[in-house]
N, C-alpha and C positions, 0 to 999 in steps of 0.2 A: 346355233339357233335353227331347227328343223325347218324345213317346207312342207308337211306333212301334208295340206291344203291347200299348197298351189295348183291352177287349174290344170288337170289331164286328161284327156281323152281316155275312155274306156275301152278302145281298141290298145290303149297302152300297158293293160295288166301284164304282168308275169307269172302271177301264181300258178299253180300246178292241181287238177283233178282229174281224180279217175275212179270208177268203184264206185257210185253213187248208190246208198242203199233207198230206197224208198220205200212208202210207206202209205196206204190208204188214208192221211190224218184225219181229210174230213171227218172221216166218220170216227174218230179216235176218242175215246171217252175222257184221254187224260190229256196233255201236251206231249212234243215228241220233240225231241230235241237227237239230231243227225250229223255225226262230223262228214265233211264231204271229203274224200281220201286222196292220200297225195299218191301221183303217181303221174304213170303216161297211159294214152292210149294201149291195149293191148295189140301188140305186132308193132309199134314206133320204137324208133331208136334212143336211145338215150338223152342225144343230144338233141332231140324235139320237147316241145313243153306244148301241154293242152291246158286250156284258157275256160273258164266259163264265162259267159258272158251276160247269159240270161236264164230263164226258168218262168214257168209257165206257174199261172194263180196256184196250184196243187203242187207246186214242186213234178207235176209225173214226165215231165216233157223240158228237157235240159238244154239248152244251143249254146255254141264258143268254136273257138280254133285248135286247130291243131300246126303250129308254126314249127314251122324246119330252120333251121336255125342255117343251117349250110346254105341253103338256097335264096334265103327272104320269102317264100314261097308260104301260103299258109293253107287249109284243108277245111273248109266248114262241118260241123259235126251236129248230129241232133242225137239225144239220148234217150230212150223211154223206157220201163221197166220191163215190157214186153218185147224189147227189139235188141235193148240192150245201144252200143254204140252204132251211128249208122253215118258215113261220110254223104253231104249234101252233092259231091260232085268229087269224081275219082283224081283229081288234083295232076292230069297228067292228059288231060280229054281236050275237051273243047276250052276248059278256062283252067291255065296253069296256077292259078291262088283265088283261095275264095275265103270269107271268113264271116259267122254267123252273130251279130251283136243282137240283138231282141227278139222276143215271140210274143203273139199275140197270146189272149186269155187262153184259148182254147188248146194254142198248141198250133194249130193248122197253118199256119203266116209264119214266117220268116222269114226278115230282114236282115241285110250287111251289105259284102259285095263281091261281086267274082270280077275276073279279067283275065286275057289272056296275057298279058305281061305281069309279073309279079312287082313291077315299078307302076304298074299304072293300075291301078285299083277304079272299078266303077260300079257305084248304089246300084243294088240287084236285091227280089224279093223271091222266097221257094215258093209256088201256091201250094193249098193241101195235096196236091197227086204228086208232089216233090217235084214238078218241073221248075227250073228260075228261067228269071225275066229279067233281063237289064233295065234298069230306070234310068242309064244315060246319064249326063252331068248338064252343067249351065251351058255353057259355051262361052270362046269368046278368050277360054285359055287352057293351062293343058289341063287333060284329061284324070282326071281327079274326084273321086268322089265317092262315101260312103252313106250307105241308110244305117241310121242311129238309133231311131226310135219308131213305135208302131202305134196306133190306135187299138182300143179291145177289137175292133172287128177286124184290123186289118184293111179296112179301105182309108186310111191316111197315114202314111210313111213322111217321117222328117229326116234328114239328114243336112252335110254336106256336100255343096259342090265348089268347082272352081269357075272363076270366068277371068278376064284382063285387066280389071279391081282384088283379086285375091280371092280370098275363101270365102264364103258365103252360105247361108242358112237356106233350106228349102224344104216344099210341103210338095207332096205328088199325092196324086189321086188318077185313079182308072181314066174318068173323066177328065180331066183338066192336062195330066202329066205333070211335069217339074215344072217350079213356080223358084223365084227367089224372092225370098220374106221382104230382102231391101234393095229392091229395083234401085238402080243408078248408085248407089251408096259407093264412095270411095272407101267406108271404113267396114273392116269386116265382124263374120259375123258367127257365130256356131249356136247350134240346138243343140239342147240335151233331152227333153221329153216333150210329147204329146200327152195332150187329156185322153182320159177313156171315153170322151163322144167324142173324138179328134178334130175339135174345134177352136184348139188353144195349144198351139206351139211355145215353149220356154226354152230359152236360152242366153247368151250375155252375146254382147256388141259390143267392137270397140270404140272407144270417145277417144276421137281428132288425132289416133297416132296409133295405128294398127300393129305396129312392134312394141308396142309399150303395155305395163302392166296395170292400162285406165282400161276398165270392162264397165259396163252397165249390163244387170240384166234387165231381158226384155220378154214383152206377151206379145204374141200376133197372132190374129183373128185375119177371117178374109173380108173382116166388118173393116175394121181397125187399122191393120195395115201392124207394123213392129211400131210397139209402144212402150219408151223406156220405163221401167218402174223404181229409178233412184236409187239412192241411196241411203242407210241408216246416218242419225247425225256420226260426225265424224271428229277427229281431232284436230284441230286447225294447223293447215299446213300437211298434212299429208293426203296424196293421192287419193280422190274416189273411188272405189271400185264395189261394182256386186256382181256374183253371177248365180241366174238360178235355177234349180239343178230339177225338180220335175213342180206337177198340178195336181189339184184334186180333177175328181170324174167330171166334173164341169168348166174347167179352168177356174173358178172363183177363187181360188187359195192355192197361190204358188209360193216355195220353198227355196233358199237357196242359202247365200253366205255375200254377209257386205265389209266393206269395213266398218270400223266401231268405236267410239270413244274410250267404249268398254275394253277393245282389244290391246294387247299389248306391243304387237307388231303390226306392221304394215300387212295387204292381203297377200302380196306376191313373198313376203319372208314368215309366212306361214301363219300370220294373225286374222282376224278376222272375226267376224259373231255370225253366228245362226241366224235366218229369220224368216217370216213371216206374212207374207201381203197378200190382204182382199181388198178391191174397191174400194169398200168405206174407210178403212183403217189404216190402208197403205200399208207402209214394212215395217214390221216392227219384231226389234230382237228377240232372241228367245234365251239368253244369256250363254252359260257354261260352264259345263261339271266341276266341281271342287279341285283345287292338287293342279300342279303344271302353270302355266301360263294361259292367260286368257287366251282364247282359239274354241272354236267353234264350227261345226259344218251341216248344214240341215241335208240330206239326200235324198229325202222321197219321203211321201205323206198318202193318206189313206184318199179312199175317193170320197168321204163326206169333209177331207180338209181338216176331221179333228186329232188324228192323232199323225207325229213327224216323228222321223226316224232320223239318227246322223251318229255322227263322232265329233268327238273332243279331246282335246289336248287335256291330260292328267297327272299324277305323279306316279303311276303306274311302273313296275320293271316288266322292262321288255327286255328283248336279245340283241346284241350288238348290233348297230343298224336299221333298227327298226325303233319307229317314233313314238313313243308312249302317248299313244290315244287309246280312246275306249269309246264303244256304243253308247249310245243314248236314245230312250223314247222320250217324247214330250206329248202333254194333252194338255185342254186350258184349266183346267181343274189341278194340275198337279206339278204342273210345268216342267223343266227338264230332269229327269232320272235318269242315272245310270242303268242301263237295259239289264244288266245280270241283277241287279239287284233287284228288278219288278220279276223276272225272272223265276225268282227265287221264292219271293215272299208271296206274290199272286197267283203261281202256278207251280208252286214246289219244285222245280228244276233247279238240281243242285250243279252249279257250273264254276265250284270254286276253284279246280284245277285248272279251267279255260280261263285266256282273257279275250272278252268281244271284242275286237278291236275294231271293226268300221261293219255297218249295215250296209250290202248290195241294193238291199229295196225292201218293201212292204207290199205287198197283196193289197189290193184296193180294201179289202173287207176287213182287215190287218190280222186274219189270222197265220199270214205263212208270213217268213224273213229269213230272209240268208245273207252271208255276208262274208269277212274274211277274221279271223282270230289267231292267236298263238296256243296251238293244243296242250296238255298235260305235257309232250314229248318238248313244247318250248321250239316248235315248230311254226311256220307259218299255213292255214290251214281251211278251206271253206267250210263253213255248217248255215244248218237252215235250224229252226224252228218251226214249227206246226201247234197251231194255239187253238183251243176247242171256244172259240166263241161265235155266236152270231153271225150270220152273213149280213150287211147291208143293205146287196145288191143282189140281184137272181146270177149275175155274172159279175163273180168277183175281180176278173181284169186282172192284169200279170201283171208279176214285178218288173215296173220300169227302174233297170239298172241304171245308177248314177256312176257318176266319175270315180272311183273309190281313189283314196289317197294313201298310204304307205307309203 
């Protein structure tokens, strides 16, 4: 029985890019459809692996690691098509491990974290002239702590910290500095996204036993304060659990995965359903593609909240080891579709040698997607998508990278 969906941190990838071709798509009159190439940095050793981690609304402006495997030591990278690869900090200077998880819309902001020990990792942000800035941690325990997620403008950073309670959720801003979502809280707590007006943090908390596989996700406002948002009904007798994985541009419409009557397994042995929640309507499932076992995982949704992006459990052949899931879009009009087949039949992109396998994000405006797949070669493999529709927004807002699972 896979875990393909149990919760992981997105500093946990392994997959492998390098060679990113790009591509003007805005302005592109058809879709574009880009494998992102395996490989390593050029001049790394063999035994290093680079990481994406994020990508900017246009795909032009690429952030991840580059992890030394010898050392535990890792190297923040930004890519652009004019600069090509450019390391955020020479990995041997002032902070021996640095590592770059998101970017703002525009490219200019990045977030993750450097340190001068590579055991101690601390939330750090590049501003646009490439100099970083430590954001510090809680305090109160050891020194711990990474930025996870950004705002489109960059003045609201969420992450992780530590303090004498465990791990804990936090919001920074210029003005304010680090904040913890749950003052006093003995149970802990992780973010995964900010809204695009960065006034709506999401993430899961634990319920009453912070080693165990009880999560609630949760919305925190500085109105609000962490505010659990439950759980879908469930089957009696097993574990509650949700956790949720990003928001739209206003926080109104958060995304995530709970358990489910509907699912077949428990969340932590890789079941679970997609879902759903606004104010009025609470959470509500979004089901799950054909083939496989029920399982489900929502990862990121546009910023007007109507269309979600994820994976699911199918009956797909993969390669040894790897979990037969597949992409999925969903809208309320048509509800969940396998992503290659909208793909295919609404924008002629023929991807039958590929399999989707998990969405990294959506572009607030949902023209750009990237994500991870098995290539024609039956490899494991990143590609984007570049879709000719509509912009929403005047600032389409970057993909906020969710958890991916593999």
């Amino acid at each position: 029985m896979p875990s393909f969906l149990a919760p992981v941190r997105v500093r946990s990838l392994v997959f492998a890019l390098v060679g990113f071709l790009a591509a003007d798509s805005q302005s592109s009159a058809t879709p574009l459809f880009i494998p992102l190439g395996l490989g390593f940095i050029p001049g790394e050793s063999g035994a290093d692996r680079t990481t994406v981690m994020g990508i900017s609304a246009d795909g032009s402006v690429v952030v991840g690691i580059d992890s030394h495997f010898a050392t535990g030591a890792g190297r923040a990278w930004r890519w652009t098509l004019s600069g090509g690869y450019v390391f955020l900090d020479d990995g041997g200077g002032t902070y021996q491990s640095t590592g770059a998880f998101a970017v703002t819309s525009d490219g200019s902001v990045i977030v993750g974290y450097a340190n001068t020990s590579p055991a101690l990792e601390v939330a750090a942000y590049w501003d646009p002239g490439g100099s970083i800035h430590s954001i510090g941690d809680l305090g109160g325990g050891s020194l711990h702590s990474y930025a996870d997620a950004v705002s489109d403008d960059g003045s609201v950073i969420a992450g992780l910290g530590h303090t004498a309670n465990g791990s804990h959720a936090f919001a920074w801003t210029q003005a304010s500095g680090i904040t913890q979502l749950d003052p006093g809280s003995a149970d802990q707590s992780d973010p995964a996204g900010v809204s695009g007006d960065g006034r709506v943090i999401v993430g899961y908390r634990d319920v009453g036993a912070p080693q165990s596989s009880a999560h609630e996700a949760f919305s925190w406002t500085a109105e609000t304060g962490m505010v659990g948002l439950g759980f879908l009904p469930n089957t009696p007798g097993l574990t509650e659990s949700s956790n949720a994985s990003a928001a739209s541009y206003d926080g109104s419409v958060i995304v995530g995965q709970s358990t489910s009557a509907n699912a077949d397994y428990p969340l932590y042995a890789g079941g679970g359903e997609a879902f759903l929640w606004t104010p009025s309507g609470g959470m509500v499932g979004l089901g799950d593609l054909p083939g496989g076992f029920f399982s489900s995982l929502a990862l990121d949704v546009t910023a007007d909240g109507k269309t979600v992006v994820g994976s699911s459990h199918t009956s797909v052949t993969t390669p040894p080891g790897v979990a037969p899931v597949q992409a999925f879009i969903w809208d309320p009009v048509h509800g969940m579709r396998l992503l290659q087949d909208v793909l295919a039949s609404e924008y002629g992109l023929d991807l039958s040698d590929w399999i989707l396998s998990s969405p990294g994000g959506i572009s607030a405006d949902g023209q750009t997607m990237f994500g991870i797949g098995i290539n024609p070669s039956n490899e494991l493999q990143y590609w984007a998508v570049f879709l000719p529709e509509p912009e929403l927004l005047p600032n389409s807002g970057p993909l906020r990278v969710s958890p991916l699972r593999g």
